[in-house]
PQR file of N, CA, C, O and H, with PARSE charges and radii, in Angstrom:
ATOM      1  N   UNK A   1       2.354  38.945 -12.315 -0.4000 1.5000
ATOM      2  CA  UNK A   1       3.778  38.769 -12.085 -0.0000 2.0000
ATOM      3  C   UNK A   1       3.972  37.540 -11.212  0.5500 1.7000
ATOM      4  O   UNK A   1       3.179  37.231 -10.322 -0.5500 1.4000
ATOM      5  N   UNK A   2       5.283  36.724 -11.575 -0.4000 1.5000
ATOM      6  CA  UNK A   2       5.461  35.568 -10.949 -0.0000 2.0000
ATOM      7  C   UNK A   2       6.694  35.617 -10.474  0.5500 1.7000
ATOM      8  O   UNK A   2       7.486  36.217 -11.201 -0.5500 1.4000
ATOM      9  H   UNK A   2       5.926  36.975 -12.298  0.4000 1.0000
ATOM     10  N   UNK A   3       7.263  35.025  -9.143 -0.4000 1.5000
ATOM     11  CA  UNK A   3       8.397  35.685  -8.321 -0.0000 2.0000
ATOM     12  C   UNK A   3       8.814  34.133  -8.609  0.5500 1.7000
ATOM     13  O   UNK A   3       7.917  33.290  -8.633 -0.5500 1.4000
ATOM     14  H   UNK A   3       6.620  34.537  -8.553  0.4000 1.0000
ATOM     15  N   UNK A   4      10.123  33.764  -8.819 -0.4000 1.5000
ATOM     16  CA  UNK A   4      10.862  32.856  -9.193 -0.0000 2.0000
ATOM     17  C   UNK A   4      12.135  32.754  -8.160  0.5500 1.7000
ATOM     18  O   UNK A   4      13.105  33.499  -8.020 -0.5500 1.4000
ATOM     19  H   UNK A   4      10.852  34.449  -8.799  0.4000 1.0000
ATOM     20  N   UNK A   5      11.809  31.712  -7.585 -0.4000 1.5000
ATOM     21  CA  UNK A   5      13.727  31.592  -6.147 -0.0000 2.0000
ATOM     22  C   UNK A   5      14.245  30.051  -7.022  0.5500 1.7000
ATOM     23  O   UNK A   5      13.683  29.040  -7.444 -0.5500 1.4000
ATOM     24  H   UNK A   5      11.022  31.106  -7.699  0.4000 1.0000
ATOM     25  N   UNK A   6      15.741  30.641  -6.973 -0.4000 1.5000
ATOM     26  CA  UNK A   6      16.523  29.574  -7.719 -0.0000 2.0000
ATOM     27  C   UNK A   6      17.601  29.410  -7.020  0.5500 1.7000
ATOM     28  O   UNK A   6      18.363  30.334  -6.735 -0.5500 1.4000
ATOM     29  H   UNK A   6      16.198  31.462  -6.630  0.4000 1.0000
ATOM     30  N   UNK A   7      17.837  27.637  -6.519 -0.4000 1.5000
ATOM     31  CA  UNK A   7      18.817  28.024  -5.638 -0.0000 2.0000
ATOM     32  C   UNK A   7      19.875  26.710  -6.432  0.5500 1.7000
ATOM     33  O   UNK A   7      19.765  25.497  -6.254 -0.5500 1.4000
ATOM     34  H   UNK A   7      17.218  26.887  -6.751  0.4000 1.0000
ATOM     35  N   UNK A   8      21.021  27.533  -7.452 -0.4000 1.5000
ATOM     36  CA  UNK A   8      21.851  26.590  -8.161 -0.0000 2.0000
ATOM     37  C   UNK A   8      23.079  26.466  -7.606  0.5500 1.7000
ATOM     38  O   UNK A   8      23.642  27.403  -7.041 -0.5500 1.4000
ATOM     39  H   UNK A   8      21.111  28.518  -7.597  0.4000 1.0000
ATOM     40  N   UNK A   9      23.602  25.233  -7.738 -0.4000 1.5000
ATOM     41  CA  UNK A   9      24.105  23.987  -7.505 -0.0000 2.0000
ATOM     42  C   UNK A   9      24.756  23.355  -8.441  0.5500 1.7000
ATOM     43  O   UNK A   9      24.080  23.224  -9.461 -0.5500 1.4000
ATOM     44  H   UNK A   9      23.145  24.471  -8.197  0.4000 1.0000
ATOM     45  N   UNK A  10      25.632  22.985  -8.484 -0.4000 1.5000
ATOM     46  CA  UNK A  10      26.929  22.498  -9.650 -0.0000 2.0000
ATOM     47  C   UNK A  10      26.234  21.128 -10.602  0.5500 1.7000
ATOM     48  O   UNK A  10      26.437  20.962 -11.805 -0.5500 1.4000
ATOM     49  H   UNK A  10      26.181  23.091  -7.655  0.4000 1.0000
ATOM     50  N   UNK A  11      25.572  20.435  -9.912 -0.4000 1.5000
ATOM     51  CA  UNK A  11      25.009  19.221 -10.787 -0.0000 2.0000
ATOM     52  C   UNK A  11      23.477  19.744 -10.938  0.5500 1.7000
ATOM     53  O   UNK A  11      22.916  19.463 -11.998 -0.5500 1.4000
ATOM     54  H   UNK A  11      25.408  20.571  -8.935  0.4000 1.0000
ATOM     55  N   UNK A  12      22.668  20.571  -9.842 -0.4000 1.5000
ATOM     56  CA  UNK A  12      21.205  20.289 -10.194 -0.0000 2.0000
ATOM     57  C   UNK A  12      20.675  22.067  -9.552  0.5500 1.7000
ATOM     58  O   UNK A  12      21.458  22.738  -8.880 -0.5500 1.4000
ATOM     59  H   UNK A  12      23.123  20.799  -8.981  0.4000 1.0000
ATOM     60  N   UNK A  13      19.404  22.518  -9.887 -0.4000 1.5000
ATOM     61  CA  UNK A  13      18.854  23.530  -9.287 -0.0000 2.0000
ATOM     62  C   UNK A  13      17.293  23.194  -8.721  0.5500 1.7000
ATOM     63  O   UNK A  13      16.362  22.521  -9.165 -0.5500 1.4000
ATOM     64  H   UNK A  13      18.768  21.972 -10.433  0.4000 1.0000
ATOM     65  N   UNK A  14      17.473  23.921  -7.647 -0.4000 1.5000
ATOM     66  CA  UNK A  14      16.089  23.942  -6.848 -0.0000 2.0000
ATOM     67  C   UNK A  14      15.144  25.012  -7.384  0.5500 1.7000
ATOM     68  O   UNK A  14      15.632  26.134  -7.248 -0.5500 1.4000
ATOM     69  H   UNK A  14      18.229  24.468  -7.287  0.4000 1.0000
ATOM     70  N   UNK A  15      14.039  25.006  -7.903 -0.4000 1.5000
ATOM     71  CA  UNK A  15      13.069  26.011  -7.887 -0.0000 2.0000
ATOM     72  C   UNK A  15      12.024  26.082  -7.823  0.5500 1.7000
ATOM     73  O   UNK A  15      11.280  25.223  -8.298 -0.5500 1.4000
ATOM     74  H   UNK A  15      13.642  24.095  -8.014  0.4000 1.0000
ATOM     75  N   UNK A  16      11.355  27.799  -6.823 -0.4000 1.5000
ATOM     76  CA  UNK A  16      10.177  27.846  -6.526 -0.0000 2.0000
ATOM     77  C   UNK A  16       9.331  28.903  -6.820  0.5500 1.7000
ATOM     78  O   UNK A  16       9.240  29.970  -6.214 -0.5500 1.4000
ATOM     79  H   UNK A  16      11.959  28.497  -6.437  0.4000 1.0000
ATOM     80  N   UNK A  17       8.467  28.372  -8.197 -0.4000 1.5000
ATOM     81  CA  UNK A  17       7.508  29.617  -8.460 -0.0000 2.0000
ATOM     82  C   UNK A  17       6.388  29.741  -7.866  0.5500 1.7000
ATOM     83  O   UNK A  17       5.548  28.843  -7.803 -0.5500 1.4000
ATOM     84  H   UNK A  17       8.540  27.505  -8.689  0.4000 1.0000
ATOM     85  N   UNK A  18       6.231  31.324  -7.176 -0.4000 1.5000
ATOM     86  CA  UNK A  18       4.736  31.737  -6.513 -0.0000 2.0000
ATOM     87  C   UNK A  18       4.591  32.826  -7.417  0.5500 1.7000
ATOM     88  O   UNK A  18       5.355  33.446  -8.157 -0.5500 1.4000
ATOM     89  H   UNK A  18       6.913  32.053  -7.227  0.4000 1.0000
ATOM     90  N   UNK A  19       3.115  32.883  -7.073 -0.4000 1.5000
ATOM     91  CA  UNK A  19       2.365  33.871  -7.568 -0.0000 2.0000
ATOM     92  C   UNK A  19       2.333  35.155  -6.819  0.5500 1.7000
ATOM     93  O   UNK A  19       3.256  35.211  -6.007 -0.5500 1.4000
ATOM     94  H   UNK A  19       2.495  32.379  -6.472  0.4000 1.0000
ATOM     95  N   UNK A  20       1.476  36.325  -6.834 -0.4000 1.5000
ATOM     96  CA  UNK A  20       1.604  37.378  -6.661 -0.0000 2.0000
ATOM     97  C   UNK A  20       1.227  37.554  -5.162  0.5500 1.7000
ATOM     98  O   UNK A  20       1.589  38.506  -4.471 -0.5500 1.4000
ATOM     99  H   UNK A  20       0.727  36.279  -7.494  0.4000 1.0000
ATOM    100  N   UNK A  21       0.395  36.436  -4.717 -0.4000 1.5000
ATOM    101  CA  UNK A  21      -0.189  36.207  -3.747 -0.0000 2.0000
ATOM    102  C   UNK A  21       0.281  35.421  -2.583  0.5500 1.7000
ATOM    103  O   UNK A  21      -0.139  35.316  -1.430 -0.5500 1.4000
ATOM    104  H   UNK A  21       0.102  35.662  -5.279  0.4000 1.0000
ATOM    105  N   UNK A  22       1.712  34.672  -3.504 -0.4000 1.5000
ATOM    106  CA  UNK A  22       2.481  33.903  -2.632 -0.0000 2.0000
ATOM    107  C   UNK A  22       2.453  32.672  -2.279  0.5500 1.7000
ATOM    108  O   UNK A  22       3.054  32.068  -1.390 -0.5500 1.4000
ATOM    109  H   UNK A  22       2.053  34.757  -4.440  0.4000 1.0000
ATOM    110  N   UNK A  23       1.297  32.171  -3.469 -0.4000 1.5000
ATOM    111  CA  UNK A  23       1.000  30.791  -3.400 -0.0000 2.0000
ATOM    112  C   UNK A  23       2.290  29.834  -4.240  0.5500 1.7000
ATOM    113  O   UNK A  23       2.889  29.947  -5.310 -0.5500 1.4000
ATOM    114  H   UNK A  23       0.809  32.661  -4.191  0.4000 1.0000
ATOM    115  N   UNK A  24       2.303  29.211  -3.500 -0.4000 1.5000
ATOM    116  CA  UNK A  24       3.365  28.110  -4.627 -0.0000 2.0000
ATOM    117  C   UNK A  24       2.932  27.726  -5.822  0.5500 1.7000
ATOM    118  O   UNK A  24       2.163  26.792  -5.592 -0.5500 1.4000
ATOM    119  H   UNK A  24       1.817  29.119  -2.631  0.4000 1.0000
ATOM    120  N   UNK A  25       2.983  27.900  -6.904 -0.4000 1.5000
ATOM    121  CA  UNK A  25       2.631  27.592  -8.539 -0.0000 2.0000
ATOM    122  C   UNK A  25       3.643  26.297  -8.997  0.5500 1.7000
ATOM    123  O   UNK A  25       3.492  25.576  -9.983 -0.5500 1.4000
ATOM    124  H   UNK A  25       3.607  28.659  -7.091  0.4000 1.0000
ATOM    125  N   UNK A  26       4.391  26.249  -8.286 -0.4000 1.5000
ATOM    126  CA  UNK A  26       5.577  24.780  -8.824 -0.0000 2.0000
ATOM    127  C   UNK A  26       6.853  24.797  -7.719  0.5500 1.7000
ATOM    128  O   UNK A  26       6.973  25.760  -6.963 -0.5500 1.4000
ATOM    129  H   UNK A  26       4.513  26.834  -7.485  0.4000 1.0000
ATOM    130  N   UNK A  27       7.619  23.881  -7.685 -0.4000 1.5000
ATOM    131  CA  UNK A  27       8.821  23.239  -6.700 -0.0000 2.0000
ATOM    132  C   UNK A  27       9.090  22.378  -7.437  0.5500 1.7000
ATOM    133  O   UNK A  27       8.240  21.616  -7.896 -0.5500 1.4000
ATOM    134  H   UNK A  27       7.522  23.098  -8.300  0.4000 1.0000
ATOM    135  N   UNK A  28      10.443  22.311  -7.729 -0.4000 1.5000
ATOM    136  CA  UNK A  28      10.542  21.158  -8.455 -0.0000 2.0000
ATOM    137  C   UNK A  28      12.480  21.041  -8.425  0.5500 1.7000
ATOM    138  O   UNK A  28      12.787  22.171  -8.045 -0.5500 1.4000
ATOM    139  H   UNK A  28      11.134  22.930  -7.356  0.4000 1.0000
ATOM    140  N   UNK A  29      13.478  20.448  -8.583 -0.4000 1.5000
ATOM    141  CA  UNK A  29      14.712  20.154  -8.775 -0.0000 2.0000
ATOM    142  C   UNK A  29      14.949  19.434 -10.018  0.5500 1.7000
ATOM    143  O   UNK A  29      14.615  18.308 -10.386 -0.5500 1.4000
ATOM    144  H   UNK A  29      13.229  19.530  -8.892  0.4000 1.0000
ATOM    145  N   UNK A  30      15.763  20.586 -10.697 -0.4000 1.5000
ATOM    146  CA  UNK A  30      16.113  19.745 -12.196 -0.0000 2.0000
ATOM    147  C   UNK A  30      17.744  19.713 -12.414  0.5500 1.7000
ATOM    148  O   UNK A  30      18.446  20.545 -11.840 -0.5500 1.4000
ATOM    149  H   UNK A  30      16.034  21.501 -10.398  0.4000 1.0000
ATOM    150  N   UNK A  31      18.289  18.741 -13.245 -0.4000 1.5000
ATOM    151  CA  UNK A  31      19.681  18.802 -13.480 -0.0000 2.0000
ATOM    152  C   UNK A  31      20.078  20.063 -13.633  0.5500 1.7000
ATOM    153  O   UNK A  31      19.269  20.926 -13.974 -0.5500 1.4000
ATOM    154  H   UNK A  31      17.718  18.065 -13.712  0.4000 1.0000
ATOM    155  N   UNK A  32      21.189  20.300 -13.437 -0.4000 1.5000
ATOM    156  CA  UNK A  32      22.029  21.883 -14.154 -0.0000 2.0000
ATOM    157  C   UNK A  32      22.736  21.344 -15.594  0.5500 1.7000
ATOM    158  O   UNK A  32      23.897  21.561 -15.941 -0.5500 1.4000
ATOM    159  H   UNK A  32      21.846  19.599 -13.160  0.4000 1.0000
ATOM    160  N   UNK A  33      21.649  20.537 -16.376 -0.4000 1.5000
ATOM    161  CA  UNK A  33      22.095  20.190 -17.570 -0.0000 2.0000
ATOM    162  C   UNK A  33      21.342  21.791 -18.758  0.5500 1.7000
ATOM    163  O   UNK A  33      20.195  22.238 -18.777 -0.5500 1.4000
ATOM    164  H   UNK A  33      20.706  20.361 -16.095  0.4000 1.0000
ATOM    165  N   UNK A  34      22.534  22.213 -19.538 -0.4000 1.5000
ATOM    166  CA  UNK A  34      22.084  23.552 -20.186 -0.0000 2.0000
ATOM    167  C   UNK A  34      20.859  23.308 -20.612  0.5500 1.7000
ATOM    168  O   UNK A  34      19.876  24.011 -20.379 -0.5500 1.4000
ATOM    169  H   UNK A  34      23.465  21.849 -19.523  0.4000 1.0000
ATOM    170  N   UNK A  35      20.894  22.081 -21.387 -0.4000 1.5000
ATOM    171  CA  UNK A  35      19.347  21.850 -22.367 -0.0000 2.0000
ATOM    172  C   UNK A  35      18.365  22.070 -21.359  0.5500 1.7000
ATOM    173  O   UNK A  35      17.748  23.129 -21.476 -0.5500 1.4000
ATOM    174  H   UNK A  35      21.692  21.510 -21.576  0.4000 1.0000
ATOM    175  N   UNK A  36      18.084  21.388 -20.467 -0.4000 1.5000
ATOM    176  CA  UNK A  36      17.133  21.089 -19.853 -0.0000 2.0000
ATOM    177  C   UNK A  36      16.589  22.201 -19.129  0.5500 1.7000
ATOM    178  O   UNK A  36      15.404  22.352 -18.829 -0.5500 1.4000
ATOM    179  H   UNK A  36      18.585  20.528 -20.372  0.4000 1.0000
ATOM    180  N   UNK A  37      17.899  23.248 -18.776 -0.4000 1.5000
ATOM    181  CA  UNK A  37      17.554  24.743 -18.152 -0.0000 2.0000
ATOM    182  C   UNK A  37      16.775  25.687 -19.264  0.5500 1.7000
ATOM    183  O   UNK A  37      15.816  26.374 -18.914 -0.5500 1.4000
ATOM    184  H   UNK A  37      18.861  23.126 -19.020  0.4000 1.0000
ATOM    185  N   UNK A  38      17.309  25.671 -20.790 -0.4000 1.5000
ATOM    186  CA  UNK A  38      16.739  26.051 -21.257 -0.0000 2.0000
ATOM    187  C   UNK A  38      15.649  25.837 -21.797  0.5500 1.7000
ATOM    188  O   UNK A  38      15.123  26.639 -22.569 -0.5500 1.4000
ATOM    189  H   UNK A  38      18.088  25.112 -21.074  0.4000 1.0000
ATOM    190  N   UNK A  39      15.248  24.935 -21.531 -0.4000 1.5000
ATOM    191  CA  UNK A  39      13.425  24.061 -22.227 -0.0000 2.0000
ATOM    192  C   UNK A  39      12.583  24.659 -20.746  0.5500 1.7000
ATOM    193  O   UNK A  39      11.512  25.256 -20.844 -0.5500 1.4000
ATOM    194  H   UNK A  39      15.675  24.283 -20.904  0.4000 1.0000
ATOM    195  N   UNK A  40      13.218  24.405 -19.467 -0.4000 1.5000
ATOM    196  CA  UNK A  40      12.893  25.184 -18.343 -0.0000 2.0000
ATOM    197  C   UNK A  40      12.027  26.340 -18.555  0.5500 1.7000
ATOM    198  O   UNK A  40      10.812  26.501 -18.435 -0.5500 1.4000
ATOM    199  H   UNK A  40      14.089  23.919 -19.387  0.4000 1.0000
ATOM    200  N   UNK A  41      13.173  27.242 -18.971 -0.4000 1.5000
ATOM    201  CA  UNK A  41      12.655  28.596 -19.170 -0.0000 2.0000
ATOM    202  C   UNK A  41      12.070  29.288 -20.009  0.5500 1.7000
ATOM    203  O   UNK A  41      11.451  30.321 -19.752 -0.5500 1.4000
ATOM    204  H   UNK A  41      14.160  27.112 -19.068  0.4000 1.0000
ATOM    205  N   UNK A  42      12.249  28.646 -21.398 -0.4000 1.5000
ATOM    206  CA  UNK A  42      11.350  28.707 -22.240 -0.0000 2.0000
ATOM    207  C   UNK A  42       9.912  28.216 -21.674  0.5500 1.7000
ATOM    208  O   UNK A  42       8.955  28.987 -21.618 -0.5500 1.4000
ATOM    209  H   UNK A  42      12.753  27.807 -21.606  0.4000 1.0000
ATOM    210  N   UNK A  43       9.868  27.288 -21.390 -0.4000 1.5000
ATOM    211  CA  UNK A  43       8.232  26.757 -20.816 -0.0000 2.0000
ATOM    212  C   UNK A  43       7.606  28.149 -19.504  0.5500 1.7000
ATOM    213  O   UNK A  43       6.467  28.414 -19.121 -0.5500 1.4000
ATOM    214  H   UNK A  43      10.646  26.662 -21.436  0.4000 1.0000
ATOM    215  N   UNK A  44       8.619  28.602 -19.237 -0.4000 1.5000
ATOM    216  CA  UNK A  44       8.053  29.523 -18.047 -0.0000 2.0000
ATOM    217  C   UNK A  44       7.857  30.573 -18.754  0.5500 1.7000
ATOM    218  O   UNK A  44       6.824  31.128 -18.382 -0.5500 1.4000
ATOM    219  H   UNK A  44       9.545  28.387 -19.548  0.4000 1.0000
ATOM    220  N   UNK A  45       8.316  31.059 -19.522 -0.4000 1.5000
ATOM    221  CA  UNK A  45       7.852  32.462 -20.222 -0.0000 2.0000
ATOM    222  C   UNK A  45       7.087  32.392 -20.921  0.5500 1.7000
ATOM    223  O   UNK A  45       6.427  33.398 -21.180 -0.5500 1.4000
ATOM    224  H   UNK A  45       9.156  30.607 -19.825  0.4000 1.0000
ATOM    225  N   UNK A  46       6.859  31.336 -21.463 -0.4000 1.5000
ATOM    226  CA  UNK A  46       5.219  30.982 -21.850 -0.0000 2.0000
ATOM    227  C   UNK A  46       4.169  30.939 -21.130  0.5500 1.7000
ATOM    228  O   UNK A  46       3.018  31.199 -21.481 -0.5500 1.4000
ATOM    229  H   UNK A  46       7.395  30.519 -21.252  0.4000 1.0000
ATOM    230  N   UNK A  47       4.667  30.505 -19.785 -0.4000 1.5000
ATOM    231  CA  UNK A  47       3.352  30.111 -18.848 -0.0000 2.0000
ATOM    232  C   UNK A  47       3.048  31.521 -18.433  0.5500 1.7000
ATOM    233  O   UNK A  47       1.875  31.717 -18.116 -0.5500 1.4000
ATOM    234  H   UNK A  47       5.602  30.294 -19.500  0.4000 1.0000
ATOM    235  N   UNK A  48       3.875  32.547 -18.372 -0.4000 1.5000
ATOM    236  CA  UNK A  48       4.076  33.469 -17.716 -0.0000 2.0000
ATOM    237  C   UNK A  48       3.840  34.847 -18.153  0.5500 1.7000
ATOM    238  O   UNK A  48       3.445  35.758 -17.426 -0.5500 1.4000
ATOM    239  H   UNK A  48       4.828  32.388 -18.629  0.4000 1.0000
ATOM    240  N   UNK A  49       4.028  34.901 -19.008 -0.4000 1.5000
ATOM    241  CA  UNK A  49       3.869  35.645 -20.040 -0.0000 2.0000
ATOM    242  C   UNK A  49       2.301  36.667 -20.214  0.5500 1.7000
ATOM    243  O   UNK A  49       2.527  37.851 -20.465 -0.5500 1.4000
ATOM    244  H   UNK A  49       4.349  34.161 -19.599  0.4000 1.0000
ATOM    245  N   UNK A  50       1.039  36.331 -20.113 -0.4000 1.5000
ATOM    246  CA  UNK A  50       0.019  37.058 -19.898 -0.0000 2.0000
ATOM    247  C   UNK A  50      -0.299  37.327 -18.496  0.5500 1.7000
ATOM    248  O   UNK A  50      -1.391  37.661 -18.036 -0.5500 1.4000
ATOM    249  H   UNK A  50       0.855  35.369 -19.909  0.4000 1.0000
ATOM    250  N   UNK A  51       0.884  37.122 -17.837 -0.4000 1.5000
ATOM    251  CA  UNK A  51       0.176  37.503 -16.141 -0.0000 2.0000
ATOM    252  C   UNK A  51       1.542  38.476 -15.585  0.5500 1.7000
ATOM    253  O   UNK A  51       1.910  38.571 -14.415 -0.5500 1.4000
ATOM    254  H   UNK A  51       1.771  36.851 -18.210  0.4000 1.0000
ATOM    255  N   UNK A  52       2.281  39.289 -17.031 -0.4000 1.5000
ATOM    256  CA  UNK A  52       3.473  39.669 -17.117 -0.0000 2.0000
ATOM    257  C   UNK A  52       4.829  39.961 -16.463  0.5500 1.7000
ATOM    258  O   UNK A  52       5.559  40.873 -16.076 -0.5500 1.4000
ATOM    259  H   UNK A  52       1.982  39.211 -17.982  0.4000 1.0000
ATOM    260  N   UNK A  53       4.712  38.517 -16.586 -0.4000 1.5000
ATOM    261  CA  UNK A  53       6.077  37.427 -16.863 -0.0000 2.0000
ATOM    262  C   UNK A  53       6.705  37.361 -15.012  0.5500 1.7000
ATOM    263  O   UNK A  53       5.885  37.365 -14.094 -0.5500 1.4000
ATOM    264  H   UNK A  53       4.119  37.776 -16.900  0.4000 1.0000
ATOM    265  N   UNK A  54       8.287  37.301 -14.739 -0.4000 1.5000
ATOM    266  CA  UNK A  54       8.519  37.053 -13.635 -0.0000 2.0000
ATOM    267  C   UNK A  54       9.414  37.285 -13.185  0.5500 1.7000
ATOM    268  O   UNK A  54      10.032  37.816 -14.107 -0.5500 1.4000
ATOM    269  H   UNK A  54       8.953  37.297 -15.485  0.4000 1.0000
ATOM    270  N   UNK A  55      10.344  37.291 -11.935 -0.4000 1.5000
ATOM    271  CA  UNK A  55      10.976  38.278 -11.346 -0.0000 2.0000
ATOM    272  C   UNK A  55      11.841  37.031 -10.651  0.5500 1.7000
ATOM    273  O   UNK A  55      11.291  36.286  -9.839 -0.5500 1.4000
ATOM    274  H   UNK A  55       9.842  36.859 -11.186  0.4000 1.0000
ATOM    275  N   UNK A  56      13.176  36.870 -11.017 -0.4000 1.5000
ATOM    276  CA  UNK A  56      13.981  35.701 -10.885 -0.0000 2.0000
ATOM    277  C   UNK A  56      15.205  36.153  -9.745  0.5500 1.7000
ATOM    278  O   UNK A  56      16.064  36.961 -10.098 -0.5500 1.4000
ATOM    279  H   UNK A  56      13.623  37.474 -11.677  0.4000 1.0000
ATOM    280  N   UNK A  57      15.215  35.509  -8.212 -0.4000 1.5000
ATOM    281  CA  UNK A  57      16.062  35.613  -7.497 -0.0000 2.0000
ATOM    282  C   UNK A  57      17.048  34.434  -7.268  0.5500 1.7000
ATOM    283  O   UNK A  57      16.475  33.371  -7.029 -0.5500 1.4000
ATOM    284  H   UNK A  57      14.517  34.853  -7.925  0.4000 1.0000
ATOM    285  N   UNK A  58      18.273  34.392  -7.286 -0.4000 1.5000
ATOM    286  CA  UNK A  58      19.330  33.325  -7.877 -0.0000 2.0000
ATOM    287  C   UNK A  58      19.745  33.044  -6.529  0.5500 1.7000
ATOM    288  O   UNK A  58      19.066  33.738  -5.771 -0.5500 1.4000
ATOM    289  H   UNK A  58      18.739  35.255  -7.481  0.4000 1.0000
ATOM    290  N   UNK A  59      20.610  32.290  -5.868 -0.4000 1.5000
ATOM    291  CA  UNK A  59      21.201  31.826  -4.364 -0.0000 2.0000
ATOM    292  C   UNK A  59      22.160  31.094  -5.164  0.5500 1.7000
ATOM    293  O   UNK A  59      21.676  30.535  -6.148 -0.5500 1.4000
ATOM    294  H   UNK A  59      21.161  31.726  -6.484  0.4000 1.0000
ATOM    295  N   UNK A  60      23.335  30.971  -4.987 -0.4000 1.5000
ATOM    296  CA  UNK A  60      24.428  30.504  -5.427 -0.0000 2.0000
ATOM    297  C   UNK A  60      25.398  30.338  -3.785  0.5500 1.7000
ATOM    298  O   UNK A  60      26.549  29.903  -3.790 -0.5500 1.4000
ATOM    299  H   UNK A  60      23.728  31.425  -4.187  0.4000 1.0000
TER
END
């Protein structure tokens, strides 16, 4: 399991995936453009997916 913090923002989002252990796995800031959120998350449920999958906390 992979714990996911998302902290969105009208033009862009911050996010930080750790592992189970609490290690940072990625940080990264991407536009709040739809496409790009969704190629996002598609790529994460792939990555994510045999270590079953991940647990998404939002900050607005």
């Amino acid at each position: 399991m992979y714990y996911l913090g998302i902290d969105l923002h009208k033009s862009q989002i911050t996010i930080n995936l750790r592992n189970e252990d609490g290690k940072i796995v990625k940080q990264s800031q991407m536009s709040a453009d739809h496409a790009k959120i969704a190629e996002f998350f598609g790529n994460l449920q792939k990555q994510t997916d045999s270590d079953g999958g991940y647990m998404a906390i939002v900050e607005i």
